[in-house]
C-alpha positions in Angstrom: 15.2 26.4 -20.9 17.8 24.6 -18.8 20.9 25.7 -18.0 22.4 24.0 -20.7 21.0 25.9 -23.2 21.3 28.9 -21.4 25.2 28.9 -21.3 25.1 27.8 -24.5 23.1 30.8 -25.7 25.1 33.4 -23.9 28.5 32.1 -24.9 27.0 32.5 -28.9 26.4 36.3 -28.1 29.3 36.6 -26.4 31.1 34.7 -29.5 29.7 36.6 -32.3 30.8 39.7 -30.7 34.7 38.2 -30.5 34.2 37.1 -34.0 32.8 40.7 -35.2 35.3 42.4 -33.3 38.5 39.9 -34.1 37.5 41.0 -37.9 37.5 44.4 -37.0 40.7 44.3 -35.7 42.1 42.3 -38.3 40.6 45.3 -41.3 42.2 48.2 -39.3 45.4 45.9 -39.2 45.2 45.8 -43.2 44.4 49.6 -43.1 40.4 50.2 -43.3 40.7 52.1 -39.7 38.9 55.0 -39.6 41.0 58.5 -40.0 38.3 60.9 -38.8 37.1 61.4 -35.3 33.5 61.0 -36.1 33.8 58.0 -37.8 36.1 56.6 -34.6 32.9 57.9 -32.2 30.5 56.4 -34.8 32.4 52.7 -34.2 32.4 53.3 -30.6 29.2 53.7 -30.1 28.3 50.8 -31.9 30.6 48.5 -29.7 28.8 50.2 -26.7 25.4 49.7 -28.0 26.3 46.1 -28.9 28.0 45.1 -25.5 24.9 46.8 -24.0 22.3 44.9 -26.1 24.5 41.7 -25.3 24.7 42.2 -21.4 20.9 42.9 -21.5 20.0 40.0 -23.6 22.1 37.7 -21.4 20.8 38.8 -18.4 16.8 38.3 -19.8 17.9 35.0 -21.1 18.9 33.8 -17.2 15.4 35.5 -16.2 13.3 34.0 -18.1 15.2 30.5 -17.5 14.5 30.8 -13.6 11.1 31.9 -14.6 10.8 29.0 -17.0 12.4 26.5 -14.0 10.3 28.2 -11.2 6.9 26.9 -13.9 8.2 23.4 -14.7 9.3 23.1 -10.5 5.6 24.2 -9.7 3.7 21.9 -12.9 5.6 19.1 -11.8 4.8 19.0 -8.1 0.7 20.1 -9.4 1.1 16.9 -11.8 2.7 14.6 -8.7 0.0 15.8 -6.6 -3.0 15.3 -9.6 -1.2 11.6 -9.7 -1.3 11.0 -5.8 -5.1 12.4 -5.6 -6.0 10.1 -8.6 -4.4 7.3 -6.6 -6.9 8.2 -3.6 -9.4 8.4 -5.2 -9.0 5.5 -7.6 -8.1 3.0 -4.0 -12.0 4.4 -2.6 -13.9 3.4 -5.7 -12.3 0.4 -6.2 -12.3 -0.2 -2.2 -16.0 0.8 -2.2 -17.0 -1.9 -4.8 -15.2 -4.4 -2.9 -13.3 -4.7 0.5 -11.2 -6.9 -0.7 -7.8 -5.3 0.5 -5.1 -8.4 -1.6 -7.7 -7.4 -5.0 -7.7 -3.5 -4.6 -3.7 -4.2 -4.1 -3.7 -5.6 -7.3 -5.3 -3.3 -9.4 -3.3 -0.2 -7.5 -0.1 -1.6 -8.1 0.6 -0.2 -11.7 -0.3 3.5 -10.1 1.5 3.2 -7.1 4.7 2.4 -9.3 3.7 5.6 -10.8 4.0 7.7 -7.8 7.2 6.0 -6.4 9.3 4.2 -9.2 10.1 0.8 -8.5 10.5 -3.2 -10.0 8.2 -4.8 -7.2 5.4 -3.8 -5.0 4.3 -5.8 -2.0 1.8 -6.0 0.5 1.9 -7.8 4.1 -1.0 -8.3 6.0 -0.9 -9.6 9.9 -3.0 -12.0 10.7 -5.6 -12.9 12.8 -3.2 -14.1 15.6 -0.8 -11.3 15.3 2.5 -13.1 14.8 2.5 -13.7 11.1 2.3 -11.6 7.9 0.8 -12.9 4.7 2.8 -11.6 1.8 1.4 -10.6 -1.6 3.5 -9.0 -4.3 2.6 -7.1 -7.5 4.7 -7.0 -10.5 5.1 -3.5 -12.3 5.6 -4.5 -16.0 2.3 -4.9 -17.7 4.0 -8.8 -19.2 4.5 -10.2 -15.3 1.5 -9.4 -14.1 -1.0 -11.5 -12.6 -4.8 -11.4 -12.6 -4.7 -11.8 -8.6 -1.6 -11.7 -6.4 -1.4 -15.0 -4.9 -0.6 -15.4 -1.2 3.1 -16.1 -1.0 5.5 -16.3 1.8 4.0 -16.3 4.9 6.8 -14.5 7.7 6.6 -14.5 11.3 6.9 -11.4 13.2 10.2 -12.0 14.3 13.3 -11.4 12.8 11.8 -9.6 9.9 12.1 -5.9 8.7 8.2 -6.0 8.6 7.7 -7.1 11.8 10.2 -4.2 13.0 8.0 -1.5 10.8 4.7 -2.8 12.3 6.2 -2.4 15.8 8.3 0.6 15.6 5.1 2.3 13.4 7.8 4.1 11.6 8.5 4.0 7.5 12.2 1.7 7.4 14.1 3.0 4.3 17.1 0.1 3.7 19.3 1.5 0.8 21.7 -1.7 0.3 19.7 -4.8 1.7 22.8 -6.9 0.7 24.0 -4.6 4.2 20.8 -6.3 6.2 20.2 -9.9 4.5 21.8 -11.3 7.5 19.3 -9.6 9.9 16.0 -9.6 8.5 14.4 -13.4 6.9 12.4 -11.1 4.1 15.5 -8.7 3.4 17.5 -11.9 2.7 14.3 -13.5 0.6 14.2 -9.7 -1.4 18.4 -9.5 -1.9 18.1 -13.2 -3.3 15.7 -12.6 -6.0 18.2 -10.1 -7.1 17.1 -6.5 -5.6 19.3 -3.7 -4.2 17.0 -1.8 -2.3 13.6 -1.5 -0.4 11.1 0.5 1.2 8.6 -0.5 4.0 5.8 1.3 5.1 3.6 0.6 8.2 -0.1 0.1 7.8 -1.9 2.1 11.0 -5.3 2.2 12.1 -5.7 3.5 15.4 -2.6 3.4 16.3 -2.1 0.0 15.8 -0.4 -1.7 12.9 -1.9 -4.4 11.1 0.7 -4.8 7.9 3.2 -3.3 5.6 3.4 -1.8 1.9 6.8 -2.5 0.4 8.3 -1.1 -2.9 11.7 -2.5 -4.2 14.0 -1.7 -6.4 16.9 -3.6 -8.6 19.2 -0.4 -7.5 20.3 0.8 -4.5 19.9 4.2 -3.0 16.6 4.1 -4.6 14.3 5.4 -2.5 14.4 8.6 -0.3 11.9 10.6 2.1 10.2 12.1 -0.2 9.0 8.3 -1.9 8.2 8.0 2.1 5.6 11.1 2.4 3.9 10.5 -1.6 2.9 6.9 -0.1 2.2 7.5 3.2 -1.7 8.6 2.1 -2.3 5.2 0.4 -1.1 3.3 3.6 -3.8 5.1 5.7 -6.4 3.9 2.6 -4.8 0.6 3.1 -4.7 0.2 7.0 -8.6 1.2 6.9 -9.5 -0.7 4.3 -7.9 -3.5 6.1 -10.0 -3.5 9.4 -12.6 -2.7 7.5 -12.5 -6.6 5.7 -11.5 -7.9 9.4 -14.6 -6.4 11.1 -16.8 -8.1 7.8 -15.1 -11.1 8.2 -15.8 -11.1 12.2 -19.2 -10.3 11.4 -19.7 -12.6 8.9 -19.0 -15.4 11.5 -20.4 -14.2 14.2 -24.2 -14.2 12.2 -23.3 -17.6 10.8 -22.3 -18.8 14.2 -25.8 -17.2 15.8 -27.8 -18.7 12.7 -26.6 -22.0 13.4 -26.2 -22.1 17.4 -30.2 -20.6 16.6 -31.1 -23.4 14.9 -29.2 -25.8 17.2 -31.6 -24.3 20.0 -34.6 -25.0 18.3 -34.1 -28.5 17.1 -32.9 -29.6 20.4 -35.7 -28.0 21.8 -37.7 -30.0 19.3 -36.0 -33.2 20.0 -36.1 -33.0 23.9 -40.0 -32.4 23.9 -40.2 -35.7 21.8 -37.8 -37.2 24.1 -40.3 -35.6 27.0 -43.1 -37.3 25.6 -41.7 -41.0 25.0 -41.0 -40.6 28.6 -44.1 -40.2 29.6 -45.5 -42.3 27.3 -43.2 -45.1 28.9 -44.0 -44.0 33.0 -48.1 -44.8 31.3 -47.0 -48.2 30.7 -44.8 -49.0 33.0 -48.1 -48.4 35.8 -50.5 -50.0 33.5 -48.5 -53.6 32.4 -46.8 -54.8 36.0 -44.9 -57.7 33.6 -41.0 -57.6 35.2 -40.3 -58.0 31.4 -41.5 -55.1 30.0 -40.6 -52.9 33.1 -36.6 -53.7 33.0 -37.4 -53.0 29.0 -39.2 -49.4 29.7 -36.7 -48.2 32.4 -33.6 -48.8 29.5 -35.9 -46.8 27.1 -36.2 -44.3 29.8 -32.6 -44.1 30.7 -31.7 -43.3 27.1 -34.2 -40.9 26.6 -33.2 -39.3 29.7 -29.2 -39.5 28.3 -30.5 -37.9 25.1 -32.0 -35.3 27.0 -28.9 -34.6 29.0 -26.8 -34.0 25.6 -29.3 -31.8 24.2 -28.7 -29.8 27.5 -24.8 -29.7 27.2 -25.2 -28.9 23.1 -27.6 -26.1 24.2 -25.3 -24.5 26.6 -21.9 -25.1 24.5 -24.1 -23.3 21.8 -24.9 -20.3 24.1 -21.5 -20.2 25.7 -20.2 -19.9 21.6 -22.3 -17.2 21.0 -21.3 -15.2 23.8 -17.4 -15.8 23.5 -17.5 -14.1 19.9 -16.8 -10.3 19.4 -19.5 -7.5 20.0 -20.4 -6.3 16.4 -22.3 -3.1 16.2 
């Protein structure tokens, strides 16, 4: 029961007693008062009974209300927190089946809307080089969505409010961007597609940042601390499952860079015992046939050979030197 009703409730008590006792009054005007004592005690102590049952009544009607508002306060922050560890653990399974952080985005979107109402969700990942973010955004309404978020706007570090979140590591609530569409490049991109307000959470993984989660809004004043802390699990899930596709990526390359500077190796290995051979084969002539001819023609053969031989070398050791430069996977 709110408090609405409450008042409502009371002031029908309340108003049934003046309307009982304005007709009361209104009989002993016309001359049904009552002449004997007992009868005047007997109508008192009704009207003290009643005021009595009408007090107590009122007074369990505003207990039972807080008790009632105490057990809605408590089911709704059991159902927000139900929501938030649904979220969790809907982000593992789908982060287990595939670490592909843009896709898992994608499918989250519609819940994380859920947990913090909102027109937009985004998602800003830095880079390799660590001086741009690629953007992806999520609609919320079931007919704009997409079947992948596409890569969109691509924002340097500078000059933008993500940039400031990554560095600062700290959430950057902007109630009016209209305020900050002068400062920021992506506040001004968000305020000209028509939305009033924003929300920017860092992505941190060991103390570093490596993106943002943004949620917007078509009104301003939209989001508040409390939309901060019910989000701030899913960045963590986000942030890990982030380095997580970096270090597969990094891995990914660094076998495909060993299988082939491998099989570089052994084909130049291959080529320079051929080479190795048609030398020799070419010193057997050149002692066996003392024609002027032929021996200007094997010492070009052997030149080239021996040219061949010194590319293999350099290919060998640029391979090697590859290898080496690439990160330590474990």
């Amino acid at each position: 029961m709110t408090a609405g009703r409450r008042r409502a409730v009371s002031l029908t008590i309340w108003g049934l007693l003046a309307a009982f006792g304005a007709l009361q009054v209104a009989a002993w005007s016309m001359g049904y008062a009552p002449r004997r004592p007992l009868e005047m005690t007997q109508v008192i102590a009704g009207w003290v009974v009643m005021l009595l049952l009408a007090l107590l009544s009122t007074r369990l009607i505003g207990q039972l209300t807080e008790q009632l508002s105490a057990t809605e306060h408590a089911h709704r922050a059991t159902k927000s927190e139900v929501e938030q560890l649904q979220m969790h653990n809907a982000m593992l399974e789908i982060l287990a089946r595939s670490v592909d952080v843009p896709l898992a985005f994608r499918s989250l979107a519609q819940r994380i809307a859920r947990l913090v109402p909102c027109d937009r969700v985004g998602l800003a990942l830095l880079t390799e080089g660590g001086d741009e973010f690629q953007t992806y955004t999520a609609r919320v309404n079931e007919d704009e969505r997409r079947l992948r978020p596409r890569p969109e706007v691509v924002f340097k570090a500078d000059r933008t409010a993500i940039g400031t979140a990554v560095r600062t590591r700290e959430p950057l609530i902007i109630n009016d961007v209209e305020e900050n569409a002068l400062d920021y490049l992506d506040i001004n991109v968000i305020h000209s597609s028509g939305f009033g307000s924003a929300l920017l959470l860092p992505l941190v993984s060991k103390e570093r940042g490596v993106g943002t989660l943004n949620v917007v809004s078509r009104r301003k004043h939209a989001f508040t601390q409390a939309h901060v802390d019910a989000l701030l699990p899913v960045t963590e899930i986000f942030a890990v499952a982030h380095v997580a596709q970096q270090l597969q990526i990094a891995v990914t390359r660094h076998r495909t860079v060993e299988a082939m500077s491998e099989l570089t190796l052994n084909v130049a290995t291959e080529i320079n015992s051929a080479l190795q051979t048609i030398i020799g084969h070419c010193d057997l002539l050149e002692r066996g046939y003392p024609d002027p001819h032929l021996q200007r023609d094997l010492a070009t053969v052997v030149r080239q050979a021996q040219r061949i031989s010194a590319l293999l070398d350099k290919m060998r050791s640029a391979s090697a030197a590859q290898v080496a430069s690439l990160p330590r996977t474990s």
